[in-house]
C-alpha positions in Angstrom: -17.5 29.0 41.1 -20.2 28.3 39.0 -20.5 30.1 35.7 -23.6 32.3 35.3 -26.3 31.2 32.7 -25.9 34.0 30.6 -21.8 33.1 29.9 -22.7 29.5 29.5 -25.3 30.6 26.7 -22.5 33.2 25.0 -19.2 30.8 24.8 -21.4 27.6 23.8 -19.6 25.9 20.9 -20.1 22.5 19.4 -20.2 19.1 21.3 -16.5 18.2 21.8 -17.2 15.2 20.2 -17.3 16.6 16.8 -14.3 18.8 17.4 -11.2 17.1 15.2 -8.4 17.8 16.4 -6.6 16.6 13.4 -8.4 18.9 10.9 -6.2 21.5 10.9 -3.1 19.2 9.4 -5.6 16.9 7.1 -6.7 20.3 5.7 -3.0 21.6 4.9 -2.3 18.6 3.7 -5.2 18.4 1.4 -4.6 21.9 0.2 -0.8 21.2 0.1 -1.6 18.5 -2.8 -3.2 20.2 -5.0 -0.8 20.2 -8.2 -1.3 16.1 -8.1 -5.4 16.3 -7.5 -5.8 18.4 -10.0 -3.7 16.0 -12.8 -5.5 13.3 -11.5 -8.3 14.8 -11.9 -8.0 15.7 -15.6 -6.6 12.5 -16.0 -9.8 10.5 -15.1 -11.6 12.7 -16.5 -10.1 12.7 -19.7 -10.4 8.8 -19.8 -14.0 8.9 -18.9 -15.1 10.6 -22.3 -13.7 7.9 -24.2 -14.2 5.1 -21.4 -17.1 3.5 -23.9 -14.8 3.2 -26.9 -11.7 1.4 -25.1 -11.1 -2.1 -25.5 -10.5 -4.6 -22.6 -7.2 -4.2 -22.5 -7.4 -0.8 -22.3 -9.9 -0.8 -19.7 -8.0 -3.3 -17.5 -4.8 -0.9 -18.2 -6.5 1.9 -16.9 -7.8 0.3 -13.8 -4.1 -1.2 -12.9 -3.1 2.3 -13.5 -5.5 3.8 -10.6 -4.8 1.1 -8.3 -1.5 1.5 -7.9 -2.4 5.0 -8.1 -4.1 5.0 -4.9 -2.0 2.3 -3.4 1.0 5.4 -3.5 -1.6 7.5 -2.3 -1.1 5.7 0.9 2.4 7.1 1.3 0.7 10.7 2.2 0.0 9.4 6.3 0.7 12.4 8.7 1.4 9.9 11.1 4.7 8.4 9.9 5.8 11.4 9.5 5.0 12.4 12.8 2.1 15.1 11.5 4.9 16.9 9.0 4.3 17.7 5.6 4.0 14.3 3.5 1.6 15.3 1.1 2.2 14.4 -3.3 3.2 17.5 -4.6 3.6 16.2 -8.3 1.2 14.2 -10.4 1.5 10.4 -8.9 0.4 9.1 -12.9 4.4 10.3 -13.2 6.2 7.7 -11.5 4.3 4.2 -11.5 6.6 3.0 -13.9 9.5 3.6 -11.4 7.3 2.3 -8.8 6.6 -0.9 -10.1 9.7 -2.7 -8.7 8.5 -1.5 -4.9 5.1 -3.8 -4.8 6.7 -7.2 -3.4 2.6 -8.5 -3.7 0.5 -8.0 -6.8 -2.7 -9.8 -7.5 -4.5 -6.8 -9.7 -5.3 -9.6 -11.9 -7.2 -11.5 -9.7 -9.3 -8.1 -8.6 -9.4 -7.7 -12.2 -11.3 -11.5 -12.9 -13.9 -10.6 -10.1 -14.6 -7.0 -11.8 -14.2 -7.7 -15.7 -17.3 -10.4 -15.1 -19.3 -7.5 -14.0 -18.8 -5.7 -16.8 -19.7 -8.1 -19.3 -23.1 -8.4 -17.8 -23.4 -4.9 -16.9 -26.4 -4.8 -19.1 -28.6 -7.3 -17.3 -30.7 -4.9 -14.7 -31.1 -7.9 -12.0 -26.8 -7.6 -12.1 -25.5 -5.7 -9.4 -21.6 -5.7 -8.4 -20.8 -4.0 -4.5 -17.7 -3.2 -3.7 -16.5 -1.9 -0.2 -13.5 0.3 0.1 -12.8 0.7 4.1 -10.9 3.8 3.8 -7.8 5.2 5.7 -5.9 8.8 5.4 -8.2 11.7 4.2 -6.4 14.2 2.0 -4.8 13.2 -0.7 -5.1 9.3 -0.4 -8.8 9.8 0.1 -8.8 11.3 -3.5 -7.4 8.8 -5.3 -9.6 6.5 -4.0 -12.2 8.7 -4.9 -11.3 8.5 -8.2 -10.5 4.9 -8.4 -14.0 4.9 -7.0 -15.5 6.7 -9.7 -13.4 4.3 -12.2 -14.8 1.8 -11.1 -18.3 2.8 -11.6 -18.0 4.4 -15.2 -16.3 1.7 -16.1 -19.2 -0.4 -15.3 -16.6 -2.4 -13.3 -19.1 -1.7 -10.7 -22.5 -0.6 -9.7 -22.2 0.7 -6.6 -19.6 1.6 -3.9 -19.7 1.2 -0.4 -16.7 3.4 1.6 -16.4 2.9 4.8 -15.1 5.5 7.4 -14.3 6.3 11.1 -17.0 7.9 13.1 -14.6 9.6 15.3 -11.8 11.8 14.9 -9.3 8.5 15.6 -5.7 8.7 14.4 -4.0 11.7 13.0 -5.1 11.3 9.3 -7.8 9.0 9.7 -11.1 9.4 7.4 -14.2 11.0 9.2 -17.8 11.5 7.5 -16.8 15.1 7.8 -13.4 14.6 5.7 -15.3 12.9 3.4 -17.7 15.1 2.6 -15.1 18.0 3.0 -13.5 16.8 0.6 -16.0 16.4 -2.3 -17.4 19.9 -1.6 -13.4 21.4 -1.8 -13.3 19.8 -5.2 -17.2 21.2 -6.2 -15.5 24.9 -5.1 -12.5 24.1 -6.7 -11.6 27.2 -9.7 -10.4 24.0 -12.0 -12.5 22.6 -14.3 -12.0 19.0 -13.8 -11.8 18.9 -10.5 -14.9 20.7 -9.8 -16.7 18.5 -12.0 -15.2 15.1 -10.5 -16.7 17.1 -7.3 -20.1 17.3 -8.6 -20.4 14.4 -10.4 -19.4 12.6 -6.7 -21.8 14.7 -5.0 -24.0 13.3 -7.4 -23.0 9.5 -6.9 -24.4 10.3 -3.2 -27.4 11.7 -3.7 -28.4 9.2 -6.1 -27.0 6.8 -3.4 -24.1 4.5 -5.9 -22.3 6.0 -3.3 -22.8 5.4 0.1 -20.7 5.9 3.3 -20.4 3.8 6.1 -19.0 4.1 9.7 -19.2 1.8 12.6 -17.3 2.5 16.2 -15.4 -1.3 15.5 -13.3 0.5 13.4 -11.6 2.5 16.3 -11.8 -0.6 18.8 -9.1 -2.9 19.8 -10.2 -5.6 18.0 -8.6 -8.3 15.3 -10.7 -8.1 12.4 -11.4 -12.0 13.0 -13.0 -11.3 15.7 -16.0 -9.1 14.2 -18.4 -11.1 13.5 -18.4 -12.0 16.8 -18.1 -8.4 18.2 -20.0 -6.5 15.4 -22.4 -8.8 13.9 -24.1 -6.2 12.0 -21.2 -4.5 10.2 -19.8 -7.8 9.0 -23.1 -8.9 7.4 -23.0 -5.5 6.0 -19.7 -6.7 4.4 -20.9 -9.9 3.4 -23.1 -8.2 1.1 -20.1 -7.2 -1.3 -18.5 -8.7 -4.1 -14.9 -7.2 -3.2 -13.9 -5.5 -0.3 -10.9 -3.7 -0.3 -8.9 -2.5 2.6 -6.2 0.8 2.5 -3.9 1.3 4.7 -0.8 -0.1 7.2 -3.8 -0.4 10.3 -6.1 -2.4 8.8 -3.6 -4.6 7.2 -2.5 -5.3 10.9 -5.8 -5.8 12.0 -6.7 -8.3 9.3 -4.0 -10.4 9.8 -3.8 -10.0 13.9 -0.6 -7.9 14.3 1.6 -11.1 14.4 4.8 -11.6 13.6 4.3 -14.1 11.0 6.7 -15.8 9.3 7.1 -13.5 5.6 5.8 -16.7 3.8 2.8 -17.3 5.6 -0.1 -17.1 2.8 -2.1 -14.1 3.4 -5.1 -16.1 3.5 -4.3 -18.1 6.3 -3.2 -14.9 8.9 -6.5 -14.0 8.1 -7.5 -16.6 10.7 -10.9 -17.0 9.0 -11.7 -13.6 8.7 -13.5 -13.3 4.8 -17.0 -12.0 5.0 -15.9 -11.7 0.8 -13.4 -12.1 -1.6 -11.1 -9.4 0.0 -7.8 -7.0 -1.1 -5.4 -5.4 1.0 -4.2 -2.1 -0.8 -1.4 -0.8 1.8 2.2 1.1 1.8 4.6 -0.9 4.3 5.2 1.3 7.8 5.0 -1.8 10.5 6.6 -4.4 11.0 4.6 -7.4 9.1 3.8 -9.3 5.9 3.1 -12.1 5.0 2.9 -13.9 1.5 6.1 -13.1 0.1 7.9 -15.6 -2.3 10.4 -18.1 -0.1 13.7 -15.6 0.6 12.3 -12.4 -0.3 11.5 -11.0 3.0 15.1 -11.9 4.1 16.7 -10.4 1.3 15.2 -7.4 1.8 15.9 -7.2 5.6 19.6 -8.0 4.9 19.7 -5.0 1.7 17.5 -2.3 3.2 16.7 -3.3 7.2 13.8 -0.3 7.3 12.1 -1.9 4.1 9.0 -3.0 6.4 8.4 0.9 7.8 9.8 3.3 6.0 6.7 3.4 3.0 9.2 2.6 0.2 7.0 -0.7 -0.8 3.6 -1.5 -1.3 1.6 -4.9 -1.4 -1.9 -5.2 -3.9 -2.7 -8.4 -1.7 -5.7 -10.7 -2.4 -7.3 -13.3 -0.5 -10.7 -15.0 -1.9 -13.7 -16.2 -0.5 -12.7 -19.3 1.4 
């Protein structure tokens, strides 16, 4: 029976294809984490007054510090825990230290050569560093990159940020334009004083476009990353325009080095299978069953001491591949 005009008009809602059904759990989640957003908050912002009066070696500290800050963000995926609570209820600065041992990969330093030459000609005007950030959970992983974001810029590490997100509600946790933006108008609202102003001062970022988000439908299509520019020829001469890109997450980490099983020594580089539109980083929490670059033995070791090691989250890779 058709429904008569008048009831069509009263229970209109919006398109389904802005409805999220995830939103509920990335919001609980979000919420859920608060005690660790707001000491990561202060945190930054506390280093940001002094930023201009540290030395190298404290700037370079600070940066290691908020990548591997926001590489443990990436243990706070609804889906491995099957859309239960995972979210970081104390402050993550707390335990890198004990940490540290878990990343089986760690080329910060080579991220760190790529970015410390932007900041020593940060004052040439011409001199302008990208960097990309294709993003993966929203909630509380979404804030530390955030912040590493922000880092990055007041630091003069960088001079502008590219993120890039899905443009559909995809899977479970996944980053939408809406989650974004959610996000950095929670922290505007929050009642904390350092978070509201990292919320502002991100806001800020947008509108005077350092900041800029990104999303393209390749990210939610069954595709090898190799096979973008090929596929999506725009969005990979988008990436080509960066200095660094740097991908979060288990997903793309498959999807950049084709979901094989490769052998554990296989150089990171080469399961690209000549995907590098730029110097590129993988910044991912282990939950599937590949990796590659590991030193000769490791991976068995591992599999012979703790047989989950490659999906239960407990290790992290900071993985770097550059420009071939």
């Amino acid at each position: 029976m058709a429904v008569p005009c008048s009831l069509s008009a009263k229970f209109k809602g919006p398109p389904i294809c802005s409805f999220d059904v995830f939103k509920e759990g990335k919001d609980e989640s979000f919420f859920q984490s608060q005690q660790a957003i707001s000491a990561l908050c202060t945190f930054f912002q506390e280093l940001a007054k002094e930023i201009k009066d540290r030395s190298e070696e404290q700037v370079k500290e600070a940066f290691f510090k908020l990548l591997q800050v926001s590489l443990w963000g990436n243990k706070c995926d609804l889906s491995i825990s099957s859309g239960e609570d995972n979210s970081q209820k104390c402050s993550p600065l707390n335990s890198l230290a004990a940490l540290q041992p878990c990343i089986l990969v760690d080329d910060s330093e080579c991220l760190w050569s790529i970015l410390s030459h932007s900041r020593k000609t940060s004052n040439c005007k011409e001199s302008v560093t990208r960097i990309d950030v294709v993003l993966d959970n929203a909630g509380f992983e979404l804030v530390t990159d955030l912040v590493l974001a922000d880092f990055l810029l007041t630091s003069k590490l960088a001079t502008e940020i590219h993120f890039h997100g899905k443009c559909i509600p995809w899977f479970v946790s996944d980053t939408t334009k809406s989650d974004f933006r959610w996000t950095i108008q929670q922290l505007r609202a929050a009642n904390h004083r350092w978070m509201s102003k990292c919320g502002n001062n991100w806001d800020g970022n947008l509108k005077k476009q350092v900041w800029v988000y990104h999303d393209h439908l390749f990210w939610t299509l069954p595709y090898e990353f190799c096979e973008m520019a090929q596929v999506a020829p725009d969005l990979y001469t988008e990436l080509q325009k960066s200095d660094l890109v740097l991908f979060k997450g288990d997903l793309n980490y498959r999807k950049l080095t084709g979901d094989r099983k490769w052998d554990f020594t296989v150089p990171f580089s080469q399961a690209l299978n000549r995907f590098h539109p730029a110097p590129l980083c993988s910044i991912r929490t282990l939950k599937a069953d590949i990796q590659v670059g590991l030193k000769s033995g490791q991976g068995e070791q591992l599999t012979s001491s703790e047989p989950t090691w490659m999906t239960s989250g407990k290790y992290g890779v900071i993985q770097f591949s550059a420009l071939a």
